[in-house]
Backbone bond lengths (Angstrom), bond angles and torsions (degrees), N, CA, C in turn:
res aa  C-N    CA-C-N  psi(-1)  N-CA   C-N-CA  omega(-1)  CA-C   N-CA-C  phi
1 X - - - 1.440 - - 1.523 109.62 -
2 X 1.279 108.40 143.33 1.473 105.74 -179.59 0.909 123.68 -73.75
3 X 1.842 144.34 176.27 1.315 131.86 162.13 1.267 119.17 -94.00
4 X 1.090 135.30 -6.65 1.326 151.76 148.73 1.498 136.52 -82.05
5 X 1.543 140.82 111.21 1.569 108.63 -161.64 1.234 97.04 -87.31
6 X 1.346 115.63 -173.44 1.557 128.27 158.94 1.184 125.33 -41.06
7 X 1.468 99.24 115.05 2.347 84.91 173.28 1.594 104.43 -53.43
8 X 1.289 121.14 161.71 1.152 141.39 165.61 1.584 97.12 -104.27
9 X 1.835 88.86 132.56 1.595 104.82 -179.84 1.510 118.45 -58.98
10 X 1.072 96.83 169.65 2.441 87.51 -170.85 1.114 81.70 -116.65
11 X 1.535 99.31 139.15 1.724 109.65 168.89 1.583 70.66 -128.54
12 X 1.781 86.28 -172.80 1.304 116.40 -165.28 1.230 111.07 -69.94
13 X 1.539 130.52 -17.15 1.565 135.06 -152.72 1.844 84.91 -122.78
14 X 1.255 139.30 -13.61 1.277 137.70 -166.54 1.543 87.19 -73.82
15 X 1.312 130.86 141.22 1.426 150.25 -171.24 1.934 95.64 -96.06
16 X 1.528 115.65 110.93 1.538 108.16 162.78 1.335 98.17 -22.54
17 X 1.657 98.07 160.01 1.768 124.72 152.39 1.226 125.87 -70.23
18 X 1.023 131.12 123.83 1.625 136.84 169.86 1.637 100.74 -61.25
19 X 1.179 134.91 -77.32 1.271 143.49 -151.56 1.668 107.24 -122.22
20 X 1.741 99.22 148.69 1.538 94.67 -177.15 1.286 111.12 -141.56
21 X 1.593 116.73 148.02 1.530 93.80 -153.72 1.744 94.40 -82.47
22 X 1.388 134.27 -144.38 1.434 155.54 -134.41 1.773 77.41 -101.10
23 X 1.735 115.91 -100.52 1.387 100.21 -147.54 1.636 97.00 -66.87
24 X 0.996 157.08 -1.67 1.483 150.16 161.30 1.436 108.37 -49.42
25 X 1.445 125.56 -66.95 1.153 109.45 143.35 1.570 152.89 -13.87
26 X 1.374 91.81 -69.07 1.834 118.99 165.60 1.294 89.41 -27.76
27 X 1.249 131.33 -74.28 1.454 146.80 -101.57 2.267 90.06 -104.53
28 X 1.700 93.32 -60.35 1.781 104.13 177.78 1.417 105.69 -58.42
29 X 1.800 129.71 1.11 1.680 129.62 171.57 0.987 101.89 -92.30
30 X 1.334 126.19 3.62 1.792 104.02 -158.77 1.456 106.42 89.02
31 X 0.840 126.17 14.01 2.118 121.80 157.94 1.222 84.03 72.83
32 X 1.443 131.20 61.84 1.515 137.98 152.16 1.303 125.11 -54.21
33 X 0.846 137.95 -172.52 1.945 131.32 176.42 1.373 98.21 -109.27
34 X 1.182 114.74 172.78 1.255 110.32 -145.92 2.180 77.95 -108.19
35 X 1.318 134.92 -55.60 1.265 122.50 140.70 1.772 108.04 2.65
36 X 1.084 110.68 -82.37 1.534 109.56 -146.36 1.800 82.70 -70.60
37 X 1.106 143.08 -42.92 1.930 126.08 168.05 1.227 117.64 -36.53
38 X 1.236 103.46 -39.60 1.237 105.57 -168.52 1.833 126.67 -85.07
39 X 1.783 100.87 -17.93 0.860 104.23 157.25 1.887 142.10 -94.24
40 X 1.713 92.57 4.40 1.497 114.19 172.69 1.501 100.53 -80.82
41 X 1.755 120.68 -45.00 1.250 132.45 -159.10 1.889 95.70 -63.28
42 X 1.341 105.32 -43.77 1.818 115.33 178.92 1.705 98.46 -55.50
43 X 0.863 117.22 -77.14 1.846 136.45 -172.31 1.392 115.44 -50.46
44 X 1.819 119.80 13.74 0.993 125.47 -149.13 1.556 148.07 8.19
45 X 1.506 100.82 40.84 1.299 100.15 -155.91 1.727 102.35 -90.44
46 X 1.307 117.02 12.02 1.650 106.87 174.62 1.476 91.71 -146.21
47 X 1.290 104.60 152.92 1.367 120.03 166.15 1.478 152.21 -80.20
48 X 0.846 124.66 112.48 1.959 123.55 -142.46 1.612 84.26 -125.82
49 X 1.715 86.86 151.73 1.397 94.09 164.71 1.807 108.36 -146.72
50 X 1.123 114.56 138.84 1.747 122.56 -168.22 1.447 96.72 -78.03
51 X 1.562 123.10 119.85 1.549 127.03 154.92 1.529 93.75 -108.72
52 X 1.841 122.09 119.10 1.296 108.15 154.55 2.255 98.82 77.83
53 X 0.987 88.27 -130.52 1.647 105.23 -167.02 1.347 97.70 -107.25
54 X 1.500 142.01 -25.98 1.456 136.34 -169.96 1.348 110.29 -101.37
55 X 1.295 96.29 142.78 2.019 97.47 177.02 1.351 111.20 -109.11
56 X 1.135 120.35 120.97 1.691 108.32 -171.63 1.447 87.66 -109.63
57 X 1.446 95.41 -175.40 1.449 124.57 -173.09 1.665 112.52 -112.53
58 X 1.371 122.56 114.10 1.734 102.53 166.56 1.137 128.09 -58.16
59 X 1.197 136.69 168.45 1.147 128.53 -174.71 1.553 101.22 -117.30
60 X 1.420 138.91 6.77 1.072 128.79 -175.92 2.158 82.83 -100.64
61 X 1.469 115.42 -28.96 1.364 103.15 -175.85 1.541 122.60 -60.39
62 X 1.407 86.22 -50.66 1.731 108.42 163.50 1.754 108.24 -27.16
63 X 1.334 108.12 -108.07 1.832 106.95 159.88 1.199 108.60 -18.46
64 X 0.986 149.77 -77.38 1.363 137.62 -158.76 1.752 99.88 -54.81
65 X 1.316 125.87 -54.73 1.552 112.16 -168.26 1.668 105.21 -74.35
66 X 1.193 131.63 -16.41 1.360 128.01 163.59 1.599 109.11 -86.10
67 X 0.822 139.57 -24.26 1.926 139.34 135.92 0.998 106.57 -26.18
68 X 1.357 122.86 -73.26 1.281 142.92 -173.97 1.939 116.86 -39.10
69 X 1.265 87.50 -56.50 1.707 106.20 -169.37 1.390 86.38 -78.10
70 X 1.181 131.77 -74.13 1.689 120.33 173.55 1.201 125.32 10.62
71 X 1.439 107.51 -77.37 1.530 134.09 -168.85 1.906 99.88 -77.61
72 X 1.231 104.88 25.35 1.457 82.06 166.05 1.711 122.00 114.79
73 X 1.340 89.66 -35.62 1.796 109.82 -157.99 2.283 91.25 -85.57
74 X 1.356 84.74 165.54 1.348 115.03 -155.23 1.542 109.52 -59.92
């Protein structure tokens, strides 16, 4: 069995994700290394939150630090 289940397909009525795990993340940076997450996750520059043993990522933090970099910022 996997450790991850199947995404469920997005329809129009499917509610965004709150939280995302590690390569889900990876993947919404631009397919970053999983190294370089881990060294944003140190530098606090994204926002994680602990359920249990896994640290996911929000996804409204996510957008916000690519917002962020957008407009200019570092």
């Amino acid at each position: 069995m996997a450790d991850h289940p199947t995404p469920v397909p997005r329809t129009s009525q499917t509610p965004d994700p709150l939280l995302a795990s590690g390569p889900v993340a990876r993947h919404m940076l631009g397919d970053i290394s999983a190294r370089k997450l881990a060294q944003m996750v140190a530098a606090g520059e994204l926002e994680t939150v602990k359920i249990g043993r896994r640290r996911l990522f929000t996804t409204a933090g996510l957008r916000a630090y690519v917002a962020a970099r957008a407009e200019g910022g570092r």
